[in-house]
SENU-69051 format. One record per residue (C-alpha): residue in three letters; y, x, z. Coordinates in steps of 0.05 Angstrom, whole numbers, m for minus. Example, Ala and Ser with C-alpha at 12.3 -4.5 7.8 and 13.67 -1.06 7.14 Angstrom:
ATOM resn     py     px     pz
ATOM  ala    m90    246    156
ATOM  ser    m21    273    143
***
This chain:
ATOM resn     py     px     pz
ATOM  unk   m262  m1235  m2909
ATOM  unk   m238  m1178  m2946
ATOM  unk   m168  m1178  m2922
ATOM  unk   m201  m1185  m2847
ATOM  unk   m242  m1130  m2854
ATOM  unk   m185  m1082  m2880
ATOM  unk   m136  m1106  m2831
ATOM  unk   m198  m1096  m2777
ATOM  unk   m195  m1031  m2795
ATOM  unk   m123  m1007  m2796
ATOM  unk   m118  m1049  m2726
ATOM  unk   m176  m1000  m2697
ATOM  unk   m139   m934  m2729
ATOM  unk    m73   m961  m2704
ATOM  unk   m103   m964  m2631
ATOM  unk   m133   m904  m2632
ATOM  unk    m75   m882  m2655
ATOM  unk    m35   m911  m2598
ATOM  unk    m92   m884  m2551
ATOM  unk    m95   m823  m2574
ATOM  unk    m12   m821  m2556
ATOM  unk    m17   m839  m2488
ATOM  unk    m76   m794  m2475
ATOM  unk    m23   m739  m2500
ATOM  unk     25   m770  m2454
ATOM  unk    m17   m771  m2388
ATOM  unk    m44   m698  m2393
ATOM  unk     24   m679  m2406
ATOM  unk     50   m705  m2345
ATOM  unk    m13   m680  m2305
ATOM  unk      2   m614  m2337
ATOM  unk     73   m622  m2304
ATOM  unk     49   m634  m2234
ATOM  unk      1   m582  m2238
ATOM  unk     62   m536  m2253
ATOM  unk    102   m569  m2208
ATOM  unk     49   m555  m2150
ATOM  unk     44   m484  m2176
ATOM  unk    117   m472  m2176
ATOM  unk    121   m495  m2102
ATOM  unk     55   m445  m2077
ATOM  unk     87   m387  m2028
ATOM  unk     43   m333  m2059
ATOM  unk     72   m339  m2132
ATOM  unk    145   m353  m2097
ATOM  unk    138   m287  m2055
ATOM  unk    106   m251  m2116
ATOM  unk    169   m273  m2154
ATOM  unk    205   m246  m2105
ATOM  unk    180   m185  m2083
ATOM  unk    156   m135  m2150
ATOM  unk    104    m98  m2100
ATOM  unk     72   m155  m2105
ATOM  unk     64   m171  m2177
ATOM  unk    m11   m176  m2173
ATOM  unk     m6   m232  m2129
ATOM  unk     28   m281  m2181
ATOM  unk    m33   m273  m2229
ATOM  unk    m95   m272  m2185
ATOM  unk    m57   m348  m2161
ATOM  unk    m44   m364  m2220
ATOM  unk   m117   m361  m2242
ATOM  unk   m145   m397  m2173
ATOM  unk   m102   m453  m2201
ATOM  unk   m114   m462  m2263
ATOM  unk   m190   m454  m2249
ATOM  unk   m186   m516  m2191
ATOM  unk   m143   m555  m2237
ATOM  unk   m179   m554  m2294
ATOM  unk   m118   m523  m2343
ATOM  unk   m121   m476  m2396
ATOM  unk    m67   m425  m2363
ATOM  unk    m18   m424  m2315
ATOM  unk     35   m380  m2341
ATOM  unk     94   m357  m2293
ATOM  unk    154   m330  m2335
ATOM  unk    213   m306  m2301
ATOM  unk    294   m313  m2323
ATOM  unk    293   m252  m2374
ATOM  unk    230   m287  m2406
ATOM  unk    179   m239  m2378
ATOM  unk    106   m263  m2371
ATOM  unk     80   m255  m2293
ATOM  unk     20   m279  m2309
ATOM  unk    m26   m310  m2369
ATOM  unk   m105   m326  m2378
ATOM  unk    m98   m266  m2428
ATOM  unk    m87   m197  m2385
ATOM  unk    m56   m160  m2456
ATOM  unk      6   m212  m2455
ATOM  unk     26   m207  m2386
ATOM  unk     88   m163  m2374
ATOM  unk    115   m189  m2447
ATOM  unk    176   m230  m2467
ATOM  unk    163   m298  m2491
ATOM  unk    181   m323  m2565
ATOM  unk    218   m386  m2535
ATOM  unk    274   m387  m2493
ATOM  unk    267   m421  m2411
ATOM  unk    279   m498  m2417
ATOM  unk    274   m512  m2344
ATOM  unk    349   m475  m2326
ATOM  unk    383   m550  m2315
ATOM  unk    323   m549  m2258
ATOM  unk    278   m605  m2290
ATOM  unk    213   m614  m2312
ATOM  unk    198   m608  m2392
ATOM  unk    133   m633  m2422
ATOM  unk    100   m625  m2501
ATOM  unk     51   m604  m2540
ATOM  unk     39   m528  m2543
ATOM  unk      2   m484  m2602
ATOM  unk     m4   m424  m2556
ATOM  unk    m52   m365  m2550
ATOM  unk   m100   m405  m2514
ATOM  unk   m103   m470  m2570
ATOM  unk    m65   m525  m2567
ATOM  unk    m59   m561  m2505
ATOM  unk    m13   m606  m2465
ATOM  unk     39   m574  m2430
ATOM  unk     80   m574  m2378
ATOM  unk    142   m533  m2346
ATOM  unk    174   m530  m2282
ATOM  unk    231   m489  m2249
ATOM  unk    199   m443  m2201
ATOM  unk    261   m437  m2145
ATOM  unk    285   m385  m2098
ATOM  unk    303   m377  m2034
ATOM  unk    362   m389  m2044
ATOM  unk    353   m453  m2086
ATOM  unk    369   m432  m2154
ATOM  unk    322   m430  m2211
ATOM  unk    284   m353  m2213
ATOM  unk    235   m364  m2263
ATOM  unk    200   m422  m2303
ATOM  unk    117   m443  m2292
ATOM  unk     81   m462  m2354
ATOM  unk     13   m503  m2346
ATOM  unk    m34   m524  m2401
ATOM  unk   m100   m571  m2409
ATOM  unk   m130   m563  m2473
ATOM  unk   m119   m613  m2523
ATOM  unk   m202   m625  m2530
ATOM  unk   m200   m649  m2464
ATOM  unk   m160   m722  m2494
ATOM  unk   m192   m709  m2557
ATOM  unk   m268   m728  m2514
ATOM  unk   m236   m776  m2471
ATOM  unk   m208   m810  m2538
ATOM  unk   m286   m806  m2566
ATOM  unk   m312   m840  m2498
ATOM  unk   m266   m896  m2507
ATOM  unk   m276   m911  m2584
ATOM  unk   m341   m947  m2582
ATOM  unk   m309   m998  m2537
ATOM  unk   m249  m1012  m2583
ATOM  unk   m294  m1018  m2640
ATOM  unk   m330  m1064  m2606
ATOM  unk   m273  m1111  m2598
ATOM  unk   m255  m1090  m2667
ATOM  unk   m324  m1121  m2688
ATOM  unk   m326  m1175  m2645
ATOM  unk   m244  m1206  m2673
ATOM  unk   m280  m1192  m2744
ATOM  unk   m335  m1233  m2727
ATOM  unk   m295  m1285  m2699
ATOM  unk   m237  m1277  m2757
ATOM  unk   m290  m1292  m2812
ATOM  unk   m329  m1351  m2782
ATOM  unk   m260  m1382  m2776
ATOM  unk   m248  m1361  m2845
ATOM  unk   m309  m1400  m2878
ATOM  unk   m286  m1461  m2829
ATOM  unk   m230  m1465  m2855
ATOM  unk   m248  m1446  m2926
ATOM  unk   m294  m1505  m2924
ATOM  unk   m240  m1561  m2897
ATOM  unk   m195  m1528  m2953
ATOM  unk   m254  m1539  m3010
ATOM  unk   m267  m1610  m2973
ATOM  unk   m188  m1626  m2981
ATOM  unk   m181  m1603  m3048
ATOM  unk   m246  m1634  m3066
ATOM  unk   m278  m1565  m3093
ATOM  unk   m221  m1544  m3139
ATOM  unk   m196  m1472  m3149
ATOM  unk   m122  m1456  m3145
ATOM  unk   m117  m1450  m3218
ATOM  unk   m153  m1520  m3233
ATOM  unk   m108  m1541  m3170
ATOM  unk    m45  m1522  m3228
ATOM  unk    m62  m1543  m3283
ATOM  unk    m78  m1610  m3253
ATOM  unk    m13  m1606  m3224
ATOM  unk     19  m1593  m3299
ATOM  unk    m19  m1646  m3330
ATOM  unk      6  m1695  m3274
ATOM  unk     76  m1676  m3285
ATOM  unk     77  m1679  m3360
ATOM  unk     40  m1751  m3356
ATOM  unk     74  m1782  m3304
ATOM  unk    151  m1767  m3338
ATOM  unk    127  m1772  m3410
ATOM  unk     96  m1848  m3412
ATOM  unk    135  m1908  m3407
ATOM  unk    119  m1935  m3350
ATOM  unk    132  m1937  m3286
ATOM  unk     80  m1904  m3236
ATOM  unk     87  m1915  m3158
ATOM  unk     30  m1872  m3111
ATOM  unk     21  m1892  m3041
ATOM  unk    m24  m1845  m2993
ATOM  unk    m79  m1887  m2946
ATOM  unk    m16  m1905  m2894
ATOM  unk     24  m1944  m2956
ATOM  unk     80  m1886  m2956
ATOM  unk     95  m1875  m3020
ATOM  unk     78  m1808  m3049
ATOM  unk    104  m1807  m3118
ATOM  unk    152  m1839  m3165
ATOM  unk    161  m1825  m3232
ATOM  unk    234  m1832  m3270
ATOM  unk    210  m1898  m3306
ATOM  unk    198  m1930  m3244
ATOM  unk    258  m1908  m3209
ATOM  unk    303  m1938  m3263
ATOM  unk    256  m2004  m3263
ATOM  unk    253  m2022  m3194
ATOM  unk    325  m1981  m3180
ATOM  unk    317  m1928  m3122
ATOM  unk    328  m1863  m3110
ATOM  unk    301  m1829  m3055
ATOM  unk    234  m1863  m3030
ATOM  unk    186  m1811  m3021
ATOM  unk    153  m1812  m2951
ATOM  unk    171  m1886  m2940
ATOM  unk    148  m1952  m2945
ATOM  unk    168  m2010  m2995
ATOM  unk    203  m2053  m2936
ATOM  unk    248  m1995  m2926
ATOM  unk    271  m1978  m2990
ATOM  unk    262  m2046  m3030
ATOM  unk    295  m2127  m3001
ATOM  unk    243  m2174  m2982
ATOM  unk    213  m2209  m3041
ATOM  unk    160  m2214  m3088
ATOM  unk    165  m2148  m3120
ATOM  unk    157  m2117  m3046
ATOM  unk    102  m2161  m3041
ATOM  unk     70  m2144  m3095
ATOM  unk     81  m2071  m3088
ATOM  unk     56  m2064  m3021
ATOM  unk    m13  m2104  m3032
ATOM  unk     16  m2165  m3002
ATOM  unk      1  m2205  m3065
ATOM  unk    m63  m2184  m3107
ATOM  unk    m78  m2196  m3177
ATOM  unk    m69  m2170  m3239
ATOM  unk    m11  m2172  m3279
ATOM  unk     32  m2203  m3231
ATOM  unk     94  m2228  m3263
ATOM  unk    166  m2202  m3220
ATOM  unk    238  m2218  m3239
ATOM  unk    295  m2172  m3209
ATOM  unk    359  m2175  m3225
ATOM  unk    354  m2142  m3297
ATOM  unk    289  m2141  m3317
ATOM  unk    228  m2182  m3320
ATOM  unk    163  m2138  m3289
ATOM  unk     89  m2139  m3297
ATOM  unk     62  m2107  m3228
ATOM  unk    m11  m2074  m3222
ATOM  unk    m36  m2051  m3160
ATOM  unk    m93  m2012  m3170
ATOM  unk   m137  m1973  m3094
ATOM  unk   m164  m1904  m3110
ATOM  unk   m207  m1868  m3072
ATOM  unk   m253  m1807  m3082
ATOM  unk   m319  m1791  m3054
ATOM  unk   m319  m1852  m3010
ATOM  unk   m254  m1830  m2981
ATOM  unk   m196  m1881  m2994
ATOM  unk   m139  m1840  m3016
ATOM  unk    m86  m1895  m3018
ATOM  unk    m60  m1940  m3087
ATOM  unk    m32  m1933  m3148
ATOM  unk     18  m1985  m3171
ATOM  unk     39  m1989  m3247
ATOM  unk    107  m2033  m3275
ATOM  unk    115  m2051  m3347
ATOM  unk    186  m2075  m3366
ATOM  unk    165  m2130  m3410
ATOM  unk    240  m2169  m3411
ATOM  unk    254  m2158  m3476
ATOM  unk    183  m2182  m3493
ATOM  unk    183  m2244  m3459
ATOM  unk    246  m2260  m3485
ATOM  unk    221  m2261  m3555
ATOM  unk    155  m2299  m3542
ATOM  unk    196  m2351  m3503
ATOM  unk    244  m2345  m3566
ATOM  unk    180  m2360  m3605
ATOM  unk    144  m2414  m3574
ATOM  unk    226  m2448  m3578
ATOM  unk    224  m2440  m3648
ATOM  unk    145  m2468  m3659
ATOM  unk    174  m2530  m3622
ATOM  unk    232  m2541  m3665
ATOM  unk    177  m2519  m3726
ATOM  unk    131  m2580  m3702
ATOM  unk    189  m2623  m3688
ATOM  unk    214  m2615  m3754
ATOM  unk    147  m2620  m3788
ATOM  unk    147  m2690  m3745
ATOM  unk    205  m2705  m3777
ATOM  unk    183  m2686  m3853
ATOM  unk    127  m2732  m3837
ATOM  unk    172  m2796  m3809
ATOM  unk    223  m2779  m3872
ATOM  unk    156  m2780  m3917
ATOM  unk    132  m2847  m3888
ATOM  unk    214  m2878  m3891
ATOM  unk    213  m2866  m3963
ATOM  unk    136  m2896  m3969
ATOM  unk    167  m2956  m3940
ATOM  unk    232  m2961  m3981
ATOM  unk    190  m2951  m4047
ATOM  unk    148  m3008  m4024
ATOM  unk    203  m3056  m4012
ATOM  unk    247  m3034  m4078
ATOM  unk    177  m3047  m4107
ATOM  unk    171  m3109  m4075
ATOM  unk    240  m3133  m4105
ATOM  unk    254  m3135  m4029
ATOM  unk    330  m3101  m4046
ATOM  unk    369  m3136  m3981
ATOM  unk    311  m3118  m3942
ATOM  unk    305  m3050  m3966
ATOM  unk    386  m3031  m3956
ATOM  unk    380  m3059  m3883
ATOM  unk    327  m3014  m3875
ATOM  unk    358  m2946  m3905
ATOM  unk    420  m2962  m3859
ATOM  unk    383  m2975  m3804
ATOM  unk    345  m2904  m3811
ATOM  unk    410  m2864  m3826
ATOM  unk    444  m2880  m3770
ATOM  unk    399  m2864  m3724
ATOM  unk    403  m2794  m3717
ATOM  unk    476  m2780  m3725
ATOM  unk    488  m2838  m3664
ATOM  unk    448  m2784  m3615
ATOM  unk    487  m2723  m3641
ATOM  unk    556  m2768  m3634
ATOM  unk    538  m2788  m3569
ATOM  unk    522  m2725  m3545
ATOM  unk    589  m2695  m3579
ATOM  unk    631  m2758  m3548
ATOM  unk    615  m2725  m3478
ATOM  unk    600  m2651  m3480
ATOM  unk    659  m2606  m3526
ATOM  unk    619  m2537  m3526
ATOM  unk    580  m2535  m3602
ATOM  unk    533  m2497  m3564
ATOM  unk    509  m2537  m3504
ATOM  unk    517  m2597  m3553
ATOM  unk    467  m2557  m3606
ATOM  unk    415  m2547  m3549
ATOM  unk    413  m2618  m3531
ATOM  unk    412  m2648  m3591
ATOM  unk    356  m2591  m3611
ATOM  unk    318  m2612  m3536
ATOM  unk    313  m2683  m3554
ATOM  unk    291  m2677  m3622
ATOM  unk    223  m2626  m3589
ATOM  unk    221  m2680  m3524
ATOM  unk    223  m2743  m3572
ATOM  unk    164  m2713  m3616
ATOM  unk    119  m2697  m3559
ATOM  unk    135  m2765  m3526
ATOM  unk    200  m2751  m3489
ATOM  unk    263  m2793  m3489
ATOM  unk    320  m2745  m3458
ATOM  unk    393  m2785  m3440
ATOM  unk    452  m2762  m3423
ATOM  unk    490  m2800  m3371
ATOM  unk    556  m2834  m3377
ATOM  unk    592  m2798  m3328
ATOM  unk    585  m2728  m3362
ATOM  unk    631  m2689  m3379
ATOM  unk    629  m2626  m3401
ATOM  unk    687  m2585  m3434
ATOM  unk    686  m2541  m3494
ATOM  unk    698  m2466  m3469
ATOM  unk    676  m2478  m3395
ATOM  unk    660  m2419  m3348
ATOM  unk    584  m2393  m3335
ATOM  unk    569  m2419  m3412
ATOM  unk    519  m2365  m3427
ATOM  unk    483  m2378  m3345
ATOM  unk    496  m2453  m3371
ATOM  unk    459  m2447  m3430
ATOM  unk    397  m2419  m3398
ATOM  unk    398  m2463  m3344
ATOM  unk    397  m2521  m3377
ATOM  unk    353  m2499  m3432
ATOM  unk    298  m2494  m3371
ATOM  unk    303  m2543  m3331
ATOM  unk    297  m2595  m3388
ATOM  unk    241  m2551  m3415
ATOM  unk    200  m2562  m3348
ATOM  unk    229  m2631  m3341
ATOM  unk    201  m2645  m3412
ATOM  unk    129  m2610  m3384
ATOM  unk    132  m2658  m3321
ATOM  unk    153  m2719  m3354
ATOM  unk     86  m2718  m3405
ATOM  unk     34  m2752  m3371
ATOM  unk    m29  m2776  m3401
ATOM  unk    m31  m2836  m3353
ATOM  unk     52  m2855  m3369
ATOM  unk     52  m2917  m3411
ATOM  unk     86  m2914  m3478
ATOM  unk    159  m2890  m3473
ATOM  unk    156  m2895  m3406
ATOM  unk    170  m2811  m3395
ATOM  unk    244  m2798  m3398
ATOM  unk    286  m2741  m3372
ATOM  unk    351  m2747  m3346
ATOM  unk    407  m2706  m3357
ATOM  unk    475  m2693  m3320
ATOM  unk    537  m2645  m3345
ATOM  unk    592  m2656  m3308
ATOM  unk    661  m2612  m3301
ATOM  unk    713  m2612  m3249
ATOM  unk    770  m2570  m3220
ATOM  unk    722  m2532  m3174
ATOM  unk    654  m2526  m3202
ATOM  unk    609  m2550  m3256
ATOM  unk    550  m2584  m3228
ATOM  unk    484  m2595  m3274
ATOM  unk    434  m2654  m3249
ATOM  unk    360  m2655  m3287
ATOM  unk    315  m2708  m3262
ATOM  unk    257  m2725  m3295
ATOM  unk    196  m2777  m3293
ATOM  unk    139  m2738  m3273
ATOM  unk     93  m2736  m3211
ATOM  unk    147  m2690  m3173
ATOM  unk    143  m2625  m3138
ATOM  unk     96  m2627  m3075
ATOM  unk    133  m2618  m3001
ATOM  unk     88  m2549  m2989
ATOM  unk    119  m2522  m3047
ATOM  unk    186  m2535  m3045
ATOM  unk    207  m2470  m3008
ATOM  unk    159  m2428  m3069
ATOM  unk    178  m2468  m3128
ATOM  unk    233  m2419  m3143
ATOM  unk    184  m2353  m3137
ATOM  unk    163  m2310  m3200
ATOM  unk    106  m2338  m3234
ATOM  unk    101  m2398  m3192
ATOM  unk     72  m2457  m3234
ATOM  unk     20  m2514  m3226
ATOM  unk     10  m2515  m3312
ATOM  unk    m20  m2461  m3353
ATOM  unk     12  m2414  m3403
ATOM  unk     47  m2451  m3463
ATOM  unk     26  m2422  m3529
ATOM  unk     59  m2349  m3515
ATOM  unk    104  m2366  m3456
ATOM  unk     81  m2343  m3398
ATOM  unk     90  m2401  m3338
ATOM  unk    121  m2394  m3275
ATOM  unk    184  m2352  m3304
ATOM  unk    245  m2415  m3316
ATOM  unk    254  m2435  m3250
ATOM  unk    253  m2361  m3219
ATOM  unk    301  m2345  m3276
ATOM  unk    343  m2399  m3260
ATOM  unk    355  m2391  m3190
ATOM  unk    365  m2315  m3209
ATOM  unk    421  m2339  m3252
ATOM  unk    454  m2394  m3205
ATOM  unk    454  m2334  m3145
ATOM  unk    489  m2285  m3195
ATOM  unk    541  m2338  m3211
ATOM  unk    556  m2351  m3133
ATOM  unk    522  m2421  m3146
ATOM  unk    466  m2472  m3106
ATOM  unk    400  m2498  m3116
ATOM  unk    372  m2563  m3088
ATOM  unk    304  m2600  m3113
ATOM  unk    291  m2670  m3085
ATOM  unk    213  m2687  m3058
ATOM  unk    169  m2732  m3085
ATOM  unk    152  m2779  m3147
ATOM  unk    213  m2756  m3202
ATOM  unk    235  m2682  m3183
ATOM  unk    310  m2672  m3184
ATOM  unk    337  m2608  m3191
ATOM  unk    420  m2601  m3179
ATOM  unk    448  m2541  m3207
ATOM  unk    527  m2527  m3176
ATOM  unk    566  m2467  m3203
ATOM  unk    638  m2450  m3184
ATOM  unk    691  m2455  m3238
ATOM  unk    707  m2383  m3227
ATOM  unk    663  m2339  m3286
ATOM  unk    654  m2268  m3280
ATOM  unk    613  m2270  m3338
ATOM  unk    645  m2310  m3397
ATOM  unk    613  m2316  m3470
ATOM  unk    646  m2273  m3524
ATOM  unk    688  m2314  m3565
ATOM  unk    644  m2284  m3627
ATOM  unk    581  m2314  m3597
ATOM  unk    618  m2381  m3596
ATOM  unk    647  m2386  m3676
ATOM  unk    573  m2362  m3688
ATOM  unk    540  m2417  m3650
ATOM  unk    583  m2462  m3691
ATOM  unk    553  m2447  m3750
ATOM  unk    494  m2458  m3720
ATOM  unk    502  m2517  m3698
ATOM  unk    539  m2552  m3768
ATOM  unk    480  m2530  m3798
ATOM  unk    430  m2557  m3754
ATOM  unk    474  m2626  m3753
ATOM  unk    477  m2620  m3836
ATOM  unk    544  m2614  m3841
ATOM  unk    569  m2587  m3907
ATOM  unk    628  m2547  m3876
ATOM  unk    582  m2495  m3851
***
């Protein structure tokens, strides 16, 4: 309001101003046509003319200037001498300035004369002849603007008043919907909530995504830009900067829920979506992703190694109760009986690892099936390999291989237990087989099967019918998988029904081979787990 009032101001001195200019400007040219009309009377061009007649010039000159309303009506002649003038002492004397009208046109100004100052005007006063004999000076005095200036400045000031008063009520309008839209804040609290925004948002670690009320997004910190992997995405939607998928879905609202689990292509995501709104006003959504890959590959790490831990506590126990039994027969003096027995036992373990070996060369693939069978056969599980399998030693996709496998016998194992199966009666299934062109991996198992409606989901982050294992979190193998088999060029298939099958096909081509370090290590590995003294 103060800035409208100031500028009110200066506007009404700057029209006066202009006003006051072409008030200046309209006397002076009235001033010329009075001259004009003076310098064409006969009486002051026969006075001119004739010196008897001298008198003449002046007594016109004064009827003139009376009916016109002018200060003086001066006639000067070439030599500068004053024919007439409202002041009787100054006629017959030279004038200070020299004649401007000799190139015969009219002049106009402002003149500080004798009489005040006034707006003047000059024009040639002619001949017979033609030519230029003298010069007519008219003035109105300058009070005569100077009151018509006063009439008129109640009017602008009224205008001036009435933009003012129209300039501030727009003012607190639009100071209001400013207040309204920054919900009350000065400019400085406006900052430093700007500051504080900017030092959070690209100090945690974690990714923040803002989206205003039309699911534009507004904001993206750096931690979400190197999760989810874009660039420039401010001022559009997820569909246009992200493919079509869960993570979009989940993004964008689509799915709800918290802590929604998303794979991409390098890391494993938990999504938040979280609607804000102020005042009652809904002011869009805030989305939050936490890389938790490593994380979940350590608890799934985990829970593998508490299976193994229970399988080989399972196994403590059936060593325990093998040696009850052979102390009770060597008791018995049962000797025949007892060797039998300690054959029988011995050989049992080492005829799964040999028939394992027999098919499959690679120490590792053979160390995760062998390690597999012994967690399935302790929770009730028999797991075979089929005849037909073969499986080489350094084949291509071995670390995609590895990870396949080791899930889909994981969820076959999960399928296959069934409280209503008969005794022994769960088995899983299992397929390696090598050719020229690809490397094809078959997992069937004996459980109830995966339902028609959801064969098209089954492959979808954190689809699962179970709940959570111990620390792994479900619905994360299968998406992981078929992750894996679409990285590798490979296909998918599942079969309906009772006894899921899942066919795993990979091209022999590998883009992304296992260092020949990580196979000598899982060597090692796998003498050791065997009990093989050469490790």
């Amino acid at each position: 309001m103060a800035i409208l009032a100031v500028t009110s101001v200066i506007g009404f001195i700057l029209f006066a101003w202009a006003q006051r200019a072409q008030l200046d400007n309209e006397y002076e040219q009235r001033a010329l046509s009075i001259a004009q009309v003076a310098a064409g009377d006969p009486q002051i061009r026969e006075g001119m003319t004739d010196p008897a007649s001298g008198s003449l010039v002046q007594a016109t000159a004064e009827r003139i200037a009376h009916s016109a309303g002018a200060s003086y009506v001066v006639v000067i002649d070439l030599n500068g001498i004053r024919h007439s003038h409202p002041v009787i002492g100054l006629v017959g004397r030279r004038v200070a300035e020299p004649i401007v009208v000799l190139d015969g046109k009219g002049h106009v100004g402002i003149d500080q004369g004798a009489t005040g100052r006034s707006a003047n005007g000059k024009a040639p006063l002619l001949g017979p002849s033609g030519g230029v004999i003298g010069e007519v000076s008219v003035g109105i005095p300058e009070n005569n603007a100077a009151g018509k200036l006063w009439r008129e400045l109640p009017t602008f000031a009224l205008y001036a008043g009435i933009a003012l008063a129209v300039g501030c009520a727009a003012s607190y309008a639009l100071a209001r919907q400013l207040k309204r839209s920054t919900f009350g804040l000065e400019l400085e609290e406006i900052a430093g909530l700007l500051q504080d925004r900017e030092a959070m948002l690209h100090g945690i670690r974690e990714g923040v995504i803002a989206f205003d009320p039309r699911g534009r997004i507004t904001l993206v910190n750096d931690e979400a830009r190197r999760l989810l992997q874009i660039d420039t995405a401010l001022g559009l939607q997820p569909k246009e900067v992200l493919p079509e998928g869960r993570l979009r879905d989940a993004l964008d609202g689509t799915l709800t829920g918290n802590d929604l689990t998303v794979l991409t292509d390098r890391y494993c995501l938990v999504v938040n979506r979280m609607p804000v709104g102020l005042h009652g006003r809904e002011l869009g959504a805030v989305v939050t992703v936490r890389d938790r890959t490593e994380m979940v590959g350590l608890l799934r790490e985990l829970d593998s190694v508490r299976g193994l831990t229970d399988a080989l506590r399972a196994q403590q126990h059936e060593f325990a109760n093998r040696m009850h039994i052979l102390a009770g027969l060597l008791d018995l003096g049962e000797h025949e009986a007892a060797l039998e027995y300690a054959v029988e036992s011995a050989g049992a373990e080492p005829a799964l690892t040999e028939s394992v070996r027999q098919r499959v060369g690679n120490p590792l693939m053979v160390g995760l099936i062998v390690a597999k069978s012994t967690v399935a056969a302790e929770r009730g599980v028999r797991i075979t390999l089929t005849e037909e399998s073969q499986f080489g030693e350094q084949p291509p996709h071995l670390r995609g291989l590895l990870t396949i496998v080791g899930n889909l016998l994981d969820n076959a194992v999960d399928a296959a237990v069934s409280e209503a199966a008969a005794p022994g009666a769960a088995h899983v299934r299992l397929s390696l087989l090598e050719t020229r062109s690809a490397i094809t991996v078959q997992v069937a198992d004996s459980g109830p099967g995966v339902p028609s409606e959801a064969v098209e989901s089954i492959f979808e982050d954190g689809w699962s019918t179970r709940p959570d294992r111990g620390t792994a979190r479900r619905g994360l193998g299968l998406a992981l998988v078929n992750r894996l088999v679409q990285h590798h060029g490979g296909t998918i298939t599942v079969s309906r029904g009772a006894g899921a099958v899942f066919t795993v096909t990979l091209p022999l081509y590998d883009s992304d081979p296992a260092p020949a370090a990580q196979i000598a290590k899982a060597n090692l590995f796998e003498l050791a787990a065997l009990g093989d003294d050469r490790w």
